[in-house]
C-alpha positions in Angstrom: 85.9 25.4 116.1 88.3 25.1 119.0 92.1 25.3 118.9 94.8 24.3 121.4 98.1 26.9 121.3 101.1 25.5 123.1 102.9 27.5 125.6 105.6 28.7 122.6 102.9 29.9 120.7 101.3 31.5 123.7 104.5 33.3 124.3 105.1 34.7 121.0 101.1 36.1 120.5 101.8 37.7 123.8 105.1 39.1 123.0 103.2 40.3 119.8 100.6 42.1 121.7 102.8 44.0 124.3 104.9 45.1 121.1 101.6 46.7 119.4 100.1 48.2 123.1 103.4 49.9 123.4 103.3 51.1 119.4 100.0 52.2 119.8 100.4 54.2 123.6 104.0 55.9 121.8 101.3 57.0 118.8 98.4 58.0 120.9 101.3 60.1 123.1 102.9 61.6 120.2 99.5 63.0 119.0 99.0 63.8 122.4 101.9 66.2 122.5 101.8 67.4 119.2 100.5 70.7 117.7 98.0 71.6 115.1 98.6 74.6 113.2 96.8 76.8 111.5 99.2 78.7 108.5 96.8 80.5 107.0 93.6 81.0 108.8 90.8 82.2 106.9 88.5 84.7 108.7 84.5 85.0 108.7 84.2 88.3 109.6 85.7 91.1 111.6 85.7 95.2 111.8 88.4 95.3 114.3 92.0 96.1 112.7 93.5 93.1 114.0 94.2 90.6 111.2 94.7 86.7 112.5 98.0 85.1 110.7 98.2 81.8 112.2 96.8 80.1 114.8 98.6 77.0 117.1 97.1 74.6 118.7 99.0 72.8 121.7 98.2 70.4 124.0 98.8 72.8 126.9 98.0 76.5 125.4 96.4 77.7 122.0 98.9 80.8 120.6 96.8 83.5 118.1 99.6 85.5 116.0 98.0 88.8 114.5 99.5 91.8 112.7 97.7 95.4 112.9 98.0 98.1 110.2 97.4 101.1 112.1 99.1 105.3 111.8 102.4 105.5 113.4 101.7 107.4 116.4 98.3 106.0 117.8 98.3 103.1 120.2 96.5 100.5 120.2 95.6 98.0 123.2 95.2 94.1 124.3 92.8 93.9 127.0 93.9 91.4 129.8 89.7 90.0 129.2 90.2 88.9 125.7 89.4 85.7 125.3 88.8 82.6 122.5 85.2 81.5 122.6 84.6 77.8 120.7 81.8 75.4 121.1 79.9 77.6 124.4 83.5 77.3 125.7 85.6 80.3 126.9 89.3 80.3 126.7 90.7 83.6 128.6 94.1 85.0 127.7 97.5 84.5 129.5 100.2 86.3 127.9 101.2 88.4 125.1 104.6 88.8 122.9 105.2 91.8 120.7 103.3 94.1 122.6 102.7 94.4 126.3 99.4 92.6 127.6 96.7 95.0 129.0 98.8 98.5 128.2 98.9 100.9 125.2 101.0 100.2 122.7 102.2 103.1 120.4 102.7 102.2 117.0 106.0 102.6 115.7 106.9 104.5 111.9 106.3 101.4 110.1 102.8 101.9 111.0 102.7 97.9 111.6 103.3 95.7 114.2 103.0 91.4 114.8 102.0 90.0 117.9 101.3 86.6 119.4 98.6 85.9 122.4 98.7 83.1 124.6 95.4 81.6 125.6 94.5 78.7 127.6 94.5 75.3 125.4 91.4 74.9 123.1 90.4 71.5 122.0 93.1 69.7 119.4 90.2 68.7 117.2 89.0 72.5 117.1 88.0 73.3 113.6 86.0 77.0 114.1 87.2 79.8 117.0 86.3 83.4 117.8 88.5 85.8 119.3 86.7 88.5 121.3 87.5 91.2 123.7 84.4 91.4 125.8 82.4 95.1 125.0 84.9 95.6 122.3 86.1 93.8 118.6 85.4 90.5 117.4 86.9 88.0 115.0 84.3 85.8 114.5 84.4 82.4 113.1 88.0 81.7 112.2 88.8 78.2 110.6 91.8 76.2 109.2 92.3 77.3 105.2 92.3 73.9 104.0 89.1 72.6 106.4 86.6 70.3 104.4 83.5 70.0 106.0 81.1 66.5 106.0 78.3 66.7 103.3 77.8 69.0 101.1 75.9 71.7 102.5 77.7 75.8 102.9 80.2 74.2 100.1 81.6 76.3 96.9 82.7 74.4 94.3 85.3 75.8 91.3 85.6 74.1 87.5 88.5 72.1 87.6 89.4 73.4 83.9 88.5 76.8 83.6 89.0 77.8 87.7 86.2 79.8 87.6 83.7 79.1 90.6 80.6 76.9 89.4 78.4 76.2 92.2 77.5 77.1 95.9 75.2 75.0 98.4 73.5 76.2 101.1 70.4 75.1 103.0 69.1 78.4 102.0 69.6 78.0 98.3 72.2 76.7 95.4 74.3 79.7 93.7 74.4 78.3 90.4 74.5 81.4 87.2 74.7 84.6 89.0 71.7 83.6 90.8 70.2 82.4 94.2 68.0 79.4 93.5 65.2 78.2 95.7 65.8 74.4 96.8 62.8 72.3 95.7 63.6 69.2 97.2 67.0 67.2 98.1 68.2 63.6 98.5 71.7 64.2 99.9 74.1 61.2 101.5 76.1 61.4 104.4 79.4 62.3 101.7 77.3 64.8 99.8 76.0 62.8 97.0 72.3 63.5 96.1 70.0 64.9 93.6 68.7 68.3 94.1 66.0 70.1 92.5 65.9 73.9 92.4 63.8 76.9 91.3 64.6 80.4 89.8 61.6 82.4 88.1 59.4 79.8 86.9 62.7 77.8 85.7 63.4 74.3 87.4 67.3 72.8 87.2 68.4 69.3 88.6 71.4 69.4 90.0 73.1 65.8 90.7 76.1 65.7 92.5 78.8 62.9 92.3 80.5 61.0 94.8 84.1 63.1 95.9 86.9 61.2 94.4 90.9 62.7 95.0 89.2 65.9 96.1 87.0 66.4 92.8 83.3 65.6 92.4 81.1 65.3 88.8 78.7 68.1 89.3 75.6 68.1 86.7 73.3 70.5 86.2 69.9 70.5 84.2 70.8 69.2 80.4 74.2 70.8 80.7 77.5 68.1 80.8 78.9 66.9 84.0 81.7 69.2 85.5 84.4 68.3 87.2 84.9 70.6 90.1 87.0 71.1 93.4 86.1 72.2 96.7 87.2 76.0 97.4 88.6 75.9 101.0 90.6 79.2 101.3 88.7 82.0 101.5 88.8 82.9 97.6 89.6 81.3 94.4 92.8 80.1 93.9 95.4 81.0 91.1 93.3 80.1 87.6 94.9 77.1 85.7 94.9 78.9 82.4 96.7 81.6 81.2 94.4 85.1 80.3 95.5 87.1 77.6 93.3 89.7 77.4 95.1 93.2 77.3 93.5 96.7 78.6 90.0 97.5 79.9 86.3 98.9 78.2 87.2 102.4 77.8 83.5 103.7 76.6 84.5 107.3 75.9 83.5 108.5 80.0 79.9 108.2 79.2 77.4 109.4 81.7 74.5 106.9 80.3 76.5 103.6 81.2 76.2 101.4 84.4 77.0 98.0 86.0 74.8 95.6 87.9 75.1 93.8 91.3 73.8 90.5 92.9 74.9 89.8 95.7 74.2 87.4 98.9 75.9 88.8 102.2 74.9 85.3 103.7 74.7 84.4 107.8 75.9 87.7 108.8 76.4 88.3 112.6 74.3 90.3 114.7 77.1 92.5 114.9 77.3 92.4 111.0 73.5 93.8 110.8 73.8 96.6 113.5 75.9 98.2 110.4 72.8 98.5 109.0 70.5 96.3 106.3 71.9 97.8 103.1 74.9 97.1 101.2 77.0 100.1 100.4 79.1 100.8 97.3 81.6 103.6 96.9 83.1 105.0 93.7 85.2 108.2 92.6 83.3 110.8 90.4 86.6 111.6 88.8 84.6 115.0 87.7 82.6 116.5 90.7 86.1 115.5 92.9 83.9 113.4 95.2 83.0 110.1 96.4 79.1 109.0 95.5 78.2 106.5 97.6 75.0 103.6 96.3 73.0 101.7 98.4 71.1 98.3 98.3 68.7 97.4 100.2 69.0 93.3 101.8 66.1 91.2 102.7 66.2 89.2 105.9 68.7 86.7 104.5 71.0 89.3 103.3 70.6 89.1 99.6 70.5 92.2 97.3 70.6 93.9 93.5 71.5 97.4 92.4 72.8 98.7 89.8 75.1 102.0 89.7 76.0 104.4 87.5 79.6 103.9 85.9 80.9 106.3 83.7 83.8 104.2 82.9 85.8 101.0 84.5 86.1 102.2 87.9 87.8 100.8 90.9 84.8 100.4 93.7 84.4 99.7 97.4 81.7 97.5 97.8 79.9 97.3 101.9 83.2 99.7 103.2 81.4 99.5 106.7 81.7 96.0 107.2 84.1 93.7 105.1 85.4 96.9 102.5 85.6 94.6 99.1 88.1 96.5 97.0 87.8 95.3 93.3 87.5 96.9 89.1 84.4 96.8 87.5 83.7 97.6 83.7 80.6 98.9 82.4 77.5 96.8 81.1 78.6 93.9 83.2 77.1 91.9 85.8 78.5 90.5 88.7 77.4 88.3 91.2 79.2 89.1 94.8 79.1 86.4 97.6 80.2 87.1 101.4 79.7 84.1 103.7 80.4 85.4 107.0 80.2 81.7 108.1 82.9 80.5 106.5 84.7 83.3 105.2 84.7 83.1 101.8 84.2 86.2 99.4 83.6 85.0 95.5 82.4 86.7 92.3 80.2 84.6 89.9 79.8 86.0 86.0 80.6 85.7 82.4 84.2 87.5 82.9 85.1 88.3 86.9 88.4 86.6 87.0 90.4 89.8 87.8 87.7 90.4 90.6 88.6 87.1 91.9 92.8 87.7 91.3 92.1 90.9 93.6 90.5 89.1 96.7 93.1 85.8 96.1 96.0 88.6 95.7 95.1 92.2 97.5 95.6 95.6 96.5 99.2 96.8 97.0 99.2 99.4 99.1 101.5 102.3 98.8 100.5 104.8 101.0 102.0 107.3 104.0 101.3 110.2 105.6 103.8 113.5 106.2 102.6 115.0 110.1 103.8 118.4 111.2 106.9 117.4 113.3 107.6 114.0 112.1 110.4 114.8 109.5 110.8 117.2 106.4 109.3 116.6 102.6 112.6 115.3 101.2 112.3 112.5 104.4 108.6 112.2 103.3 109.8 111.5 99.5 112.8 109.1 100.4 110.2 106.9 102.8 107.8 106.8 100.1 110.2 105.9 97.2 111.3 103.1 99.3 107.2 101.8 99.9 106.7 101.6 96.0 109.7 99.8 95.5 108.6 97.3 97.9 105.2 96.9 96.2 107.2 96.7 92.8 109.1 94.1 94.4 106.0 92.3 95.9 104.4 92.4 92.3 107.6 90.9 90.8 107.6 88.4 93.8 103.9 87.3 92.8 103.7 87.0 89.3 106.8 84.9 89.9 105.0 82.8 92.4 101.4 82.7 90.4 102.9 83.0 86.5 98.9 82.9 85.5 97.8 85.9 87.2 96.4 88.0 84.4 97.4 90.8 82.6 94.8 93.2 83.8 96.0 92.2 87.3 99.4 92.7 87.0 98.2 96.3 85.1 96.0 97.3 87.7 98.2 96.5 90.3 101.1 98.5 89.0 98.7 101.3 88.4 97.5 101.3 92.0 101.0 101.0 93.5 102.0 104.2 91.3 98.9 105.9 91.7 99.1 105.5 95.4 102.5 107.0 96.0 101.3 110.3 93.9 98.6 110.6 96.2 100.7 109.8 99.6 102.9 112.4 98.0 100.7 115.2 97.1 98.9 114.9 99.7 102.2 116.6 101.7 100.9 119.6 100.6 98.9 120.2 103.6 101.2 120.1 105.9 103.5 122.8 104.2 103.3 126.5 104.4 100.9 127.9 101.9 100.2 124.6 100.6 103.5 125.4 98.4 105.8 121.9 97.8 109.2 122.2 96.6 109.3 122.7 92.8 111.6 119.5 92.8 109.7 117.3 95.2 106.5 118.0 92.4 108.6 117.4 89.3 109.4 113.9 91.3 105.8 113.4 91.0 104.9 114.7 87.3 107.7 112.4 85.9 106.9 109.7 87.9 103.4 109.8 88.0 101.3 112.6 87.0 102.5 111.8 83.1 102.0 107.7 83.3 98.5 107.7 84.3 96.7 104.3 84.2 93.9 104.2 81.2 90.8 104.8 81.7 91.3 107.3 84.1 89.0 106.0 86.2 90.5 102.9 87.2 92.0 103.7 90.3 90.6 106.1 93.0 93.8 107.2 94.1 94.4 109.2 90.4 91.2 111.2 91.2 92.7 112.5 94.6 96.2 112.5 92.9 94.7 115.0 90.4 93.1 117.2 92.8 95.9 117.8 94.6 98.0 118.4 91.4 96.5 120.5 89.7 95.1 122.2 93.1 99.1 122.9 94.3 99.5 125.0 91.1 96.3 126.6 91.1 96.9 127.6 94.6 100.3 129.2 93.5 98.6 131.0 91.1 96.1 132.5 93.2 98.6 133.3 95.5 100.7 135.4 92.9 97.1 137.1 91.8 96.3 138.1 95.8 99.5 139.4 95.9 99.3 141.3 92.9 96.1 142.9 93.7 97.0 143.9 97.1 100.5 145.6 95.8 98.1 147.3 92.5 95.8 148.7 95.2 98.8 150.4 97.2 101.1 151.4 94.2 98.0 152.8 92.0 97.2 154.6 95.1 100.8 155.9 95.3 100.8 157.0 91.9 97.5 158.8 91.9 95.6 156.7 89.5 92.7 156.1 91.8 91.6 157.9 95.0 90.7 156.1 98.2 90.0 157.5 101.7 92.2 156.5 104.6 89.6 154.4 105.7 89.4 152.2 102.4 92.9 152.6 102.7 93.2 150.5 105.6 90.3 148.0 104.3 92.7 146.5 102.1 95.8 146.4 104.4 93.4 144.7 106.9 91.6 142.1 104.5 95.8 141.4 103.2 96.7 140.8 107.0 93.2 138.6 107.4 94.3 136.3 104.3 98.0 135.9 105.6 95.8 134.6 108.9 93.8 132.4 107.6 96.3 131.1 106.1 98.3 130.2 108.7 95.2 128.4 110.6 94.5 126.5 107.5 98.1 125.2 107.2 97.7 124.0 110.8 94.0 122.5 110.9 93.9 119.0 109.2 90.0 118.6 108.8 88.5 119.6 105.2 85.2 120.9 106.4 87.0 123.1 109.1 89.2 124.6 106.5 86.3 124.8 104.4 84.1 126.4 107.0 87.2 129.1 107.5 87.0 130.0 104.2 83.4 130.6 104.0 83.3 132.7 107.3 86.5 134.8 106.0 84.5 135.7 102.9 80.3 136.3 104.7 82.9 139.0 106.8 82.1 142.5 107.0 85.6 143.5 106.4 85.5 140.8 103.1 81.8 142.6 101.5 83.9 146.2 102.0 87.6 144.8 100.3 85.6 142.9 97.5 83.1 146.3 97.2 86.7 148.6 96.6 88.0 145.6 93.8 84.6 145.8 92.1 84.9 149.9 91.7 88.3 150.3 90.1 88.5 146.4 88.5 89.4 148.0 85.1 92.5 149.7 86.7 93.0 146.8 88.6 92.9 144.4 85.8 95.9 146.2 83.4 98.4 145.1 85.6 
């Protein structure tokens, strides 16, 4: 069909088209010139102590804001190589604000400091960056939080209703039930619908999965109804859309018989991740022996694992400290099933009841903690820094449960517990630093008030009352051991004085040289902050000569000895 357009017409269509080129070139400039940004960035994997907070990505420059954690005191340093790698592509640095670029950087009392580097401009469209110092740290594989990927595949997905997380795919297997299953055979679209058949034990599921509709998909597996379930983008669950109303923890009595079992799946580790070894590690307090017992699981070649540990009551655990450090609360008798995807970051618990393990990765441990150093202020200054850390956790709490009103009530138990527990450790732990180990009988009624006689039940739940107790009981202990030295010494010297027992000048001076010899040692151990060096004092003090001849003189007049 042919039409004839008069010169009116003509003008008008062409008036028309300039209007839209110049629409479109102000849109295409605008997005030219704008930034992307990254608010939360979620983080594959890293051992270094930097800590990404936000990335920005410009049209001219990419900016990387971090925070570090790190003693007051120390320094820490930017090296002028560090660079962003992305797609083969490397991205060098240009500048730094916060701390100087290339120099040390001392950290100041707050122990923490924020920075922001400067690198040369990564793609807009960039979805997946490392940040690397060349022959140093890594972050690997950071992403936007709210990044959805095409398909289906190295996608978690979380039951709309309950908020617990449902299903995992992977080209390696589907999560599905606290276990890895074997993929039979898939017929998967280009937007993730498909039918999949998978394997576990003998046991075949299919698993067909609906077409994404307002961010939700129908998700059925085997005979079971459909679910309804949303993708999980940040790195762990979000906030759960019901309220949980269970009160306390299993308290079993502190057996010695009980135990609680692991699955896990530490999936597409780095080759950095597997020079820390091919075993998962997992740490817990012996609240008894006054030592950390560490339990280790062997991976296969894709990373996945089982073991199962002793647990003598709901314990707070460290689970692979040397790579990620997963602090949760486990109970005894359970299962759990533990996922790390160093790929995308994400770090989810599977099981019948692991909602307050996924509370503590969405919401992290409190931290109340600080450290008294010979020089760096007196105990009362110690006491008066740490009083104010608490009540900024107790304000943080307040602040979250405020925020995320369904947080549980276990969580907001534990968490109180650890931020208490934590500043009776921080503050015992002065001890050391003190001569003979002795604190102010004030500064320690602080703590027995405050902490020593509200102690979180079971006793077990938080590491920090284990050390707490230690130091507690050992700072009274050590007073009393003191007195007894001292009485024994001035028994030996008055006894001799009155002539109740006879000693030669020579055993005599025994016992004012092993009294000098203790008041030395003492002094050394006050001033050396190792354990195993103080420890290793000790012992060589008592294999002495001079030790075998005082303890030799106690053991002949001990009844004499003893009356006073």
């Amino acid at each position: 069909m042919s039409v004839n357009l008069d010169n009116s017409m003509m003008k008008h269509l062409k008036q028309k088209l300039i209007a839209l080129l110049c629409v479109t070139f102000a849109v295409v400039s605008a997005w030219a010139n704008d930034s992307v940004v990254w608010h939360h960035p979620v983080v594959g994997y890293t051992h270094s102590i930097v800590e990404v907070t936000k990335v920005v990505l410009h049209a001219d420059r990419t900016e990387v804001s971090c925070h570090v954690h790190y003693p007051s005191g120390y320094w820490i340093q930017i090296l002028r190589t560090t660079e962003l790698q992305t797609d083969g592509r490397n991205f060098p640095v240009r500048d730094a604000s916060g701390i100087p670029l290339g120099e040390r950087y001392t950290m100041p009392e707050s122990d923490e400091v924020d920075f922001t580097l400067t690198f040369d401009a990564v793609p807009l469209g960039t979805v997946k960056m490392n940040l690397v110092e060349p022959g140093g740290w890594t972050v690997y594989n950071i992403r936007p939080e709210d990044y959805r990927p095409e398909g289906i595949e190295d996608t978690y997905w979380r039951d709309v209703r309950t908020g617990d997380w449902f299903v995992g795919f992977s080209g390696d297997g589907v999560i599905y039930d606290g276990k890895v299953w074997s993929v039979v055979s898939r017929d998967e679209r280009k937007d993730g619908r498909g039918q999949w058949v998978i394997a576990y034990d003998g046991e075949q599921l299919a698993v067909e999965v609906g077409k994404e509709k307002r961010g939700t998909r129908r998700i059925t597996v085997g005979k079971e109804p459909s679910v309804e379930c949303s993708l999980i983008t940040g790195a762990a669950l979000p906030d759960y859309p019901v309220e949980d109303l269970r009160e306390g923890f299993k308290d079993n009595g502190y057996r010695a018989d009980d135990s609680v079992t692991f699955v896990g799946w530490m999936k597409d580790m780095p080759a950095e991740a597997w020079e820390k070894g091919r075993s998962v590690e997992i740490l817990r307090n012996n609240i008894f022996m006054d030592k950390q017992e560490s339990f280790v699981a062997a991976m296969d070649s894709t990373g996945r694992f089982s073991v199962r540990v002793p647990l003598v009551n709901t314990s707070e655990i460290y689970i692979d400290i040397g790579r990620k450090g997963i602090n949760t609360v486990v109970e005894p008798g359970e299962t759990y099933f533990l996922l790390h995807d160093f790929s995308t970051g994400h770090v989810l618990f599977m099981g019948e009841d692991v909602r307050l393990q996924n509370e503590l990765q969405t919401h992290p441990p409190l931290y109340v903690d600080g450290y008294l150093r010979k020089g760096q202020g007196t105990v009362d200054e110690f006491r008066i820094q740490m009083e104010e850390k608490y009540r900024h956790a107790v304000e943080e709490l307040s602040r979250r449960v405020e925020e995320h009103p369904n947080l549980s009530r276990r969580y907001r138990y534990y968490m109180e517990s650890f931020a208490l527990t934590g500043l009776g450790r921080s503050m015992m732990q002065a001890r050391f630093v003190v001569p003979d180990w002795q604190l102010p009988e004030d500064y320690v009624d602080f703590v027995r008030t405050k902490v020593w006689q509200r102690p979180s039940k079971p006793y077990t739940l938080c590491q920090n009352f284990g050390i707490l107790m230690r130091d507690y009981i050992g700072h009274f202990s050590e007073a009393k051991d003191k007195a007894r030295g001292n009485a024994v010494f001035n028994a030996f010297k008055r006894l001799r004085q009155q002539g109740e027992i006879s000693m030669t000048e020579e055993e005599a001076n025994t016992v004012e040289a092993y009294q000098l010899a203790v008041r030395e040692l003492q002094e050394k151990l006050n001033a050396e902050p190792s354990d195993s060096l103080r420890q290793r004092m000790v012992v060589e003090l008592g294999k002495s000569e001079l030790s075998q001849r005082f303890m030799s003189l106690v053991t002949r007049f001990e009844d004499v000895l003893n009356e006073p």
